[in-house]
C-alpha positions in Angstrom: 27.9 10.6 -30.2 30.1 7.4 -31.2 29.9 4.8 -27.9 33.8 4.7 -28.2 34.4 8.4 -27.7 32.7 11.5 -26.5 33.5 15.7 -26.9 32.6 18.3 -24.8 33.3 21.8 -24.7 34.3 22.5 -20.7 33.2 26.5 -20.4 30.0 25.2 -21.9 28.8 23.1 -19.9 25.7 24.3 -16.8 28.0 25.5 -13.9 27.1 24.0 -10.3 28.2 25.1 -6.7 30.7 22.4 -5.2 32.5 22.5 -2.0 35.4 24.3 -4.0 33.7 26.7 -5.4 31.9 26.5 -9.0 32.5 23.6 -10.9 31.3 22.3 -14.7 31.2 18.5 -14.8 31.7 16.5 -17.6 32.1 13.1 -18.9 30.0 11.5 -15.8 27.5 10.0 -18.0 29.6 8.9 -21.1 31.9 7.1 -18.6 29.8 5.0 -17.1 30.7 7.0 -13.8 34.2 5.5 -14.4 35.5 9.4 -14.2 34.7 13.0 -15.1 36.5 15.8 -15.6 35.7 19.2 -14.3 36.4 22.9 -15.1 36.9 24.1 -11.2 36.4 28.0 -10.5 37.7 27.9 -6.6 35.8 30.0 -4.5 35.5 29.8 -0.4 36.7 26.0 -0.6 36.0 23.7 2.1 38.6 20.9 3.6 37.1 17.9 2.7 38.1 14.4 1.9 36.8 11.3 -0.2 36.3 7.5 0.8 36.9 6.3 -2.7 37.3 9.2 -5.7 41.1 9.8 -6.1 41.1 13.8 -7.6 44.3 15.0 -10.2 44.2 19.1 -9.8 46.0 20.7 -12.6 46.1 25.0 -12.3 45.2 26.5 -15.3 45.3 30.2 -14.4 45.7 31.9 -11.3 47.5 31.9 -8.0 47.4 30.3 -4.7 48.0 27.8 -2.7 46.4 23.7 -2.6 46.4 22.3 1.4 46.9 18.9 1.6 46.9 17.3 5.5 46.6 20.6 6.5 50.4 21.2 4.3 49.9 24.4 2.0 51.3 24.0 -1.4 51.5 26.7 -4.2 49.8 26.8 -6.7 49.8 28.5 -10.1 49.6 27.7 -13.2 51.1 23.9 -14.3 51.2 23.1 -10.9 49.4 19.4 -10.9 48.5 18.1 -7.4 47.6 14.1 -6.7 44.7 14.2 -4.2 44.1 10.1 -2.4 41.6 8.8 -0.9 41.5 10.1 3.0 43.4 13.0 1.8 42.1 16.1 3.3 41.9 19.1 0.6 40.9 22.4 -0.5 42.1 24.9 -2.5 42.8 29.0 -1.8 43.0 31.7 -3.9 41.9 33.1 -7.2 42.6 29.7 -9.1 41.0 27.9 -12.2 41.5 24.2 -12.0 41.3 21.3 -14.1 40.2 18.6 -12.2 39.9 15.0 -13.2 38.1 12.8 -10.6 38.8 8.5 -10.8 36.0 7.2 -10.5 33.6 10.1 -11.7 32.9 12.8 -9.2 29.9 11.7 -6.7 28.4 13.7 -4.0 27.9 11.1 -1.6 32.0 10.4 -1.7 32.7 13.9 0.2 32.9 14.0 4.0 33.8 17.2 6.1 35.3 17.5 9.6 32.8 18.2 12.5 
């Protein structure tokens, strides 16, 4: 691997359970933790928002819906979503996503409502 770029093949990667369903993370480590970018499989998503990560959500196959504020949006395939700090999120549906997270996706930066 050269230190000014990286590869990865995204449906390669070791899959992990996320509060959207199953996600492959990539890029965390080559970035510094600057950002990733994740193949998203939603499944049983849970609202939830972020102190600091700002998310991009582009569909890649599928259809449903992305709420924002508690605002359903449709989704399907092209549909790109911006996702802010404080923003409260999930996704519905049978939907594949590709997600970019600024900085790179940490556990510690999701917080759910009581």
């Amino acid at each position: 691997m050269s230190e000014r770029y990286a590869v990865l093949q995204l449906d390669e990667l070791p899959s992990r359970r996320c509060s959207c369903g199953t996600t492959r993370r990539g890029f965390v480590a080559e970035s510094d933790g600057q950002a990733s970018v994740h193949l998203l499989q939603v499944q049983d998503a849970v609202t939830h928002h972020h102190r600091i990560a700002t998310e991009y959500y582009v569909v890649l196959a599928g259809e449903g819906e992305v709420e924002l504020d508690g605002v359903r949006h449709p989704a399907r395939p092209m549909s790109a979503f911006l996702i802010k700090p404080g923003c409260r999120h999930r996704a519905i549906g049978d939907l594949t996503v590709l997600l970019v997270s600024l900085p790179a996706a940490d556990d510690t930066d999701e917080y759910f409502d009581a």
